[in-house]
N, C-alpha and C positions, 0 to 999 in steps of 0.2 A: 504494500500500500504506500509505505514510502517512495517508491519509485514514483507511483503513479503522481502523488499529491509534488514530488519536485518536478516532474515530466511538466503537468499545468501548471505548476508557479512558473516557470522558465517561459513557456507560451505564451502565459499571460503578462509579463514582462515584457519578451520580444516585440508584441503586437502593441502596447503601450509608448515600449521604447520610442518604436519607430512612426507610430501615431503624433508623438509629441514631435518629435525633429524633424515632422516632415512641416508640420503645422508653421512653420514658416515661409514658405512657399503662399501663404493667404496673402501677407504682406497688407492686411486693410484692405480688402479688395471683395464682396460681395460675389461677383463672377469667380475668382479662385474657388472662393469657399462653396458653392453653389455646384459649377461646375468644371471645376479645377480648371480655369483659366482657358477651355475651350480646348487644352493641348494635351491628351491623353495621347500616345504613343501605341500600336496595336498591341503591343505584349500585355502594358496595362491595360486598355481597357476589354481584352479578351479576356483576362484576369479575372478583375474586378464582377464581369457580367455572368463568370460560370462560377463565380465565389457567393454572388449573389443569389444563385439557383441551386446551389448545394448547401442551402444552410441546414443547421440541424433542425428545422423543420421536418425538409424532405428526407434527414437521415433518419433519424428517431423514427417519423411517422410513416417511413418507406419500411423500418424491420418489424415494427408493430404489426402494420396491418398483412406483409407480406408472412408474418409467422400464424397471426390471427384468421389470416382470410383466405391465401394465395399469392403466389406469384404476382399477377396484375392488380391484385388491389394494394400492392406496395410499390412496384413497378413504373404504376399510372402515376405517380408522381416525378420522376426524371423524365420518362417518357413525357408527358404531357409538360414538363420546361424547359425541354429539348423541341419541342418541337416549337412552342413559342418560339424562342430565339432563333428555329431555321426560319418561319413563317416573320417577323419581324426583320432578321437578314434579307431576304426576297423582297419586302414590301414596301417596308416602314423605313429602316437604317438613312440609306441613302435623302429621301426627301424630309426626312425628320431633321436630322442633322442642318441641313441646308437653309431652312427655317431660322438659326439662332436663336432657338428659344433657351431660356434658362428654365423653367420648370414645365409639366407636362397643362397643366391647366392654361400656361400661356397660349396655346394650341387653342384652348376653347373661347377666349377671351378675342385672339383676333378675328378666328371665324364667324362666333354666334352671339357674344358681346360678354357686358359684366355680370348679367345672372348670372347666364349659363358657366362662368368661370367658375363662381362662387358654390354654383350647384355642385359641378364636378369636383371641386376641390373639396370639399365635404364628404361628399363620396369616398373621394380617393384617401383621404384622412381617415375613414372611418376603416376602411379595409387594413390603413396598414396601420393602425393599432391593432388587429386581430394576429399580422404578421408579425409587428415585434413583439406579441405576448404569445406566440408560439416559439420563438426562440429564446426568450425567456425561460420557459418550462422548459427546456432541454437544461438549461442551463443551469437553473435551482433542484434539479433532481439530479445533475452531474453533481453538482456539490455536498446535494445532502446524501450522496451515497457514498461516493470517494473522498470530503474533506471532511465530512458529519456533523457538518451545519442543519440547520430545520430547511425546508424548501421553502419558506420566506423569504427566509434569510437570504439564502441562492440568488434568488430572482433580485432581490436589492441590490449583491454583490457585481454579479452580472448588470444590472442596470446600467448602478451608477461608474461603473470602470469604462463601459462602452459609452456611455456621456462623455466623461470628462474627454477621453482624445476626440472625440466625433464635435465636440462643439471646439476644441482648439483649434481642427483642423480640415474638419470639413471632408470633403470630396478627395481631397488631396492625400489626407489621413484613409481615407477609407482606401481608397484604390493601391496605396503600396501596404498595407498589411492584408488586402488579400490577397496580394500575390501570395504573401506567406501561408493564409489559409488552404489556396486553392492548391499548393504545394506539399503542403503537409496532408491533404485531405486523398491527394491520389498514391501517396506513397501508402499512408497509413487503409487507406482502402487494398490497393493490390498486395502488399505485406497481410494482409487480414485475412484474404480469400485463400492464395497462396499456404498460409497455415494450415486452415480450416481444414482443404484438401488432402494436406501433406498428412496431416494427423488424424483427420476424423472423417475425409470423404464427405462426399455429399451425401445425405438423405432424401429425397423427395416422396413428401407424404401424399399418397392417391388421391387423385383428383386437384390437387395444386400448383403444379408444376405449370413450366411457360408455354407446355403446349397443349394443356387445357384450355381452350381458347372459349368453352363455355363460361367464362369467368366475364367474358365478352361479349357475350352472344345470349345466357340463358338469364333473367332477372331472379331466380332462384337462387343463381349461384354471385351474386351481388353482380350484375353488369351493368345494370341502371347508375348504381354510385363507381362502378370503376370508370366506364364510360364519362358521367358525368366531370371525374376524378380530370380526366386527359384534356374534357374541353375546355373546366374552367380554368387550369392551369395554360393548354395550348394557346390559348386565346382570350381569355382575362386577364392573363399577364402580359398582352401586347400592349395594355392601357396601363403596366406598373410604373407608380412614381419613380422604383429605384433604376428600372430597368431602362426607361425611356433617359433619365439623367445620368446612365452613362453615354448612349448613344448622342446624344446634346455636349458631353464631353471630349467624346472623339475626334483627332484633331480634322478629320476631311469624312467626306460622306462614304468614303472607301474602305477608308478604314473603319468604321462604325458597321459598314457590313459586312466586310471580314472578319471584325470582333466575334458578332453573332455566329458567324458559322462555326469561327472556333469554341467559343462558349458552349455550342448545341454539343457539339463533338466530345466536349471535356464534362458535359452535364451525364451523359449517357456509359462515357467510360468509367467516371468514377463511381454515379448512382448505381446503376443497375446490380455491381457486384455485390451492395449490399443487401437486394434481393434475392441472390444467391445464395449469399450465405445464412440469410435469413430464413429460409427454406429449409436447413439444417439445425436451424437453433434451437427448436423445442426439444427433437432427438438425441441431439446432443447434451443438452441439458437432464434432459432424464435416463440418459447415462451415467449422467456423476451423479444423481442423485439431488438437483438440483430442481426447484420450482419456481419460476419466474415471479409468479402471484403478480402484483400491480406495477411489480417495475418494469421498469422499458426491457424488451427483449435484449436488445443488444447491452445495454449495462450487464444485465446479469449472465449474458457469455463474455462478455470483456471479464468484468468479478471473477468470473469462478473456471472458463474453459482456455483460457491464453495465457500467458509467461506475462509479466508487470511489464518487461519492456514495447510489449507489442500496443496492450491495454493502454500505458501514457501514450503511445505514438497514437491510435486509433481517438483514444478521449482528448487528445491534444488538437488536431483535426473540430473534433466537434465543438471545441470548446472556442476554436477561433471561427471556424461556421458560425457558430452562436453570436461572436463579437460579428462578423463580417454583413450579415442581413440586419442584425439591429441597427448597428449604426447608418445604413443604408436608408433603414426605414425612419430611423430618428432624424437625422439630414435632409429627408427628401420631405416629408412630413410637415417640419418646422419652415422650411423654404416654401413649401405650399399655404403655411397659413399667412407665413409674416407678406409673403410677395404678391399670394393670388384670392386672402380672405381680406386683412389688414388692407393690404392696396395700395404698400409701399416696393418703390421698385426702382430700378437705377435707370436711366436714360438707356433706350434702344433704336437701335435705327435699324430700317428693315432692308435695305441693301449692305452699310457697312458692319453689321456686326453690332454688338454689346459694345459698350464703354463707361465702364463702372464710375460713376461720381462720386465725389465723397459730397455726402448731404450736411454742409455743415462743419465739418470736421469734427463731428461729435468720435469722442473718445471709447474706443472699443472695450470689450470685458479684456482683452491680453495685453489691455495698454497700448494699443497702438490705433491709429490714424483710421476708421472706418466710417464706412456708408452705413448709412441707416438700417437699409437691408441687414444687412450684416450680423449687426446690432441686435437688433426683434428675432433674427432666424436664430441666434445664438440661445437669446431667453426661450422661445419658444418651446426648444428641445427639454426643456423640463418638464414642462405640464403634459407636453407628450411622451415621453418617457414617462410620467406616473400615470396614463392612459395605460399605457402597457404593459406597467407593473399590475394594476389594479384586474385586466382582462387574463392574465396568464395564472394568478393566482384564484379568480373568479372558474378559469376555464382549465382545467391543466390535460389539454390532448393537443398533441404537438401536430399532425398529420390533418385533422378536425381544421385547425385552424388557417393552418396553411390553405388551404384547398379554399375551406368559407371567405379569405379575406379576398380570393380573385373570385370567385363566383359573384361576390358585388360588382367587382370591377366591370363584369362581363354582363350583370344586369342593368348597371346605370351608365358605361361609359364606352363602353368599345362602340358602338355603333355611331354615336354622332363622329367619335374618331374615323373610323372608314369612311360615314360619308360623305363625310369635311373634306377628307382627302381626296377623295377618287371620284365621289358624286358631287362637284363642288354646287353644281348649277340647281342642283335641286334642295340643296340644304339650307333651311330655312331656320331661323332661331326658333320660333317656336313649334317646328319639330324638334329638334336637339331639346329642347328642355320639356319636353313631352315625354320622349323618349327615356329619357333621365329616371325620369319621375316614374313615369309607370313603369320601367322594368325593376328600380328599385325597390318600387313602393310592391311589390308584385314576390317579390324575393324576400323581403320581411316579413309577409305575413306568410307567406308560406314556410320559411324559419321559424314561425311561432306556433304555427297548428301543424307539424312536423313530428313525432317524438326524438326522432335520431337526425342528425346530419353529418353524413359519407361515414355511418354505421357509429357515429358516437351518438351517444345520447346528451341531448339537448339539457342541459343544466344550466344553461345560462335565461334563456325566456321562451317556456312553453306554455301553450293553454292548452289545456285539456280538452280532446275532443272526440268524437265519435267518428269523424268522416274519414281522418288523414291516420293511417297506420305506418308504421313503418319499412312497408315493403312499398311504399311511395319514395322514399330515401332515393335523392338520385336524380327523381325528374324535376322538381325545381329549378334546378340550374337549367335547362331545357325551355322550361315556360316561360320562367321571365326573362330568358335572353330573345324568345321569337315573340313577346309579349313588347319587350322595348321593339326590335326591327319594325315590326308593325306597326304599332302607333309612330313611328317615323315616319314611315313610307307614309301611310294616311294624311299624317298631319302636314308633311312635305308637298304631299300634292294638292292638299286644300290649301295652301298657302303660298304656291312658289312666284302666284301672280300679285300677289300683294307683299310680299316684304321684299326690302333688296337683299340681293346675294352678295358678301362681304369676300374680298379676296384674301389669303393668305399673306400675299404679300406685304400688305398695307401696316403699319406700326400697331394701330390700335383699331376697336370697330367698336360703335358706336353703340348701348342699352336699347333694342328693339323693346318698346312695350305693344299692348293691343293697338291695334289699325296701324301698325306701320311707321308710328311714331318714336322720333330720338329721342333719346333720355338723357 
């Protein structure tokens, strides 16, 4: 156990260290901090984007359910953020990038005005407090099992460590310690598998295995929620705050689609293995004599089936996954409230680029020369951060969460996002803010008269009811995502002769209210 408790003090040192010394690189500069100065290099930000999609959400929650359920209902998690990032690569990279935008809500702001910003970014806030209070719970239940602290405790620890560099340094801090993550996570995955095999073989218990593909096919054998599992991930996480602000970081729109393809690639290498091995854990577990009971599957084979050196290298891995998505989500978050609710923001020009102002010269938290922006995105991260303390300790399933926090995204935002894009002539603000609404508002109440979601059960806000069972689990994500498309289209076409259509291009556009009137 010693091994293991110096393996993550060292980790968690390293990613500190180099969190703090990078955090100069901000220099008072709202654009650094935001989106690390627009000049992400491909190594970084291919990094960064598959450090982002391997957090210990998708690890934890990929060996639970893959031990619990099968192959593809652990699976459908890598898979389903790998395929994001190709479908993002292909689509989005390139013309995303070329926008200059600093956060993802700015998208909605120039095409459909200040509602719909505010709409969306509320959305987008509410999802990823769901996502950092899934990594969270990886993280206080690493602790209270390997250091033997309470899982309170954990989650405070982890918090507040991944605050302090994440507000020092921003985008800048995030993207050079995950390199480190994303390095340790593949070493300490193929070391893992590589054991497993050497020592204990595979297991695969009948009917679970990857080429049951009834896992996919039969709603008996959960295919509704595996299913569901790949879309909102594939495709709810094209509208992610952390995901889209690395692509907006990338120094050229080339490299921003290169990133993604690397990122899908390195999502799928590392994740899947530990479906694999997760396949084997219950067997092997009840070999030594060992019973998992409520702890995470993979802890209690890291615990009890590997050598301590293998266990730090493997828990080392998840414990900078843990740092590597919060802080992502705590940055992208806080920049979403202070720049796209607040309504504080640095001068942009829409052919040259960003040009961070100092507003003021007001004096920064690190003592130095900042923009306002800057400023508020810094305080921000606290209150969100005690959002995601509060939802991780409220909710503690790591896989549950991850999935629920893009299935918002996927019922309130991806669609004005595509049609903004690609249907420009026909997107109208009050489609986009229609569409908002009712796929959101469509996916909440179906959350609440639900008993389970993507096979957890529902302890955070259920009511009780006779209509919705749990073999409904699944098709939500489905309804309210063809529940938003539709009131778009509708409301698109009863309106495309009476509102003006706003370009992309343009700095700002202008609060459309009823009859076509500026705000």
């Amino acid at each position: 156990m010693s091994v293991i408790i110096y393996g993550l003090a060292a980790t968690i040192i390293a990613m500190m260290a180099i969190g703090f010394y990078v955090a100069k690189k901000v220099n008072g500069d709202s654009i650094n901090y935001i989106v690390a100065g627009r000049g992400l290099i491909l190594p970084l930000a291919a990094a960064t984007l598959m450090a982002q999609s391997l957090d210990s959400n998708a690890t934890l929650g990929n060996t639970d359910l893959t031990a619990n359920f099968g192959f593809w209902a652990g699976a459908s998690l890598p898979v389903g953020l790998a395929l994001c990032l190709f479908i993002t690569g292909l689509f989005f990279a390139k013309p995303m990038n070329r926008l200059n935008l600093t956060t993802l809500p700015d998208f909605f702001r120039r095409k459909y005005g200040r509602t719909v910003e505010i709409v969306a970014s509320f959305i987008m806030s509410i999802a990823y407090a769901f996502l950092l209070a899934g990594n969270l719970v990886a993280g206080g239940f690493l602790f209270q099992i390997f250091v033997g602290t309470s899982f309170q405790v954990g989650v405070f620890i982890i918090a507040g460590l991944v605050l302090a560099y994440t507000v020092a340094g921003g985008l800048f801090s995030v993207a050079y310690t995950d390199v480190i993550q994303a390095g340790i996570a593949f070493v300490g995955s193929m070391a893992l598998i590589v054991y497993i095999a050497t020592n204990y073989g595979f297991t695969i218990p009948t009917g679970m295995g990857p080429t049951n593909l009834g896992q996919l096919t039969d709603p008996s054998q959960g295919a509704y929620v595996n299913l569901a599992t790949i879309v909102a991930l594939g495709l709810g996480d094209i509208v992610a705050i952390d995901f889209m602000e690395r692509v907006f970081a990338a120094k050229d729109p080339e490299t921003a689609r290169k990133a993604c393809f690397i990122g899908a690639a390195g999502t799928l290498i590392i994740g899947v293995p530990f479906s694999i091995v997760a396949l084997s854990a219950n067997p092997i577990l009840s070999s030594l004599g060992v019973e998992a009971g409520n702890q995470a599957v993979l802890y209690a084979l890291l615990q009890n089936a590997v050598p301590p050196w293998l266990a730090a290298l493997v828990l080392a891995g998840i414990v900078a996954a843990s740092f590597s998505t919060s802080d992502g989500a705590i940055l992208g978050t806080s920049a979403v409230m202070a720049r796209n609710v607040v309504g504080i923001r640095v001068e942009e020009g829409a052919d040259d680029g960003p040009e961070a102002v100092a507003d003021g010269g007001e004096e920064g938290l690190l003592g130095t020369e900042s923009d306002k922006l800057l400023t508020v995105t810094r305080l921000m991260s606290v209150p969100i951060t005690l959002l995601g303390v509060f939802f991780a300790i409220r909710v503690s399933a790591t896989g549950m969460l991850l999935v629920l926090a893009f299935d918002i995204m996927l019922a309130g935002a991806l669609v004005p996002l595509v049609m903004g894009l690609y249907w420009s002539e026909i997107s109208t603000t009050p489609a986009a803010l229609s569409s908002m609404l009712a796929g959101s508002g469509t996916r909440l109440v179906l959350f609440v008269l639900v008993p389970t979601t993507y096979a957890y059960e529902n302890t955070l806000l259920y009511i009780q009811n006779d209509i919705f069972t749990s073999a409904f689990d699944g098709l939500p994500t489905f309804i309210a995502a063809a529940v938003s498309l539709g009131t778009f289209l509708v409301v698109a076409y009863l309106t495309k002769d009476d509102y003006p259509i706003h370009s992309l291009e343009t700095q700002e556009t202008p609060n459309i209210v009823a009859g076509g009137e500026e705000d």
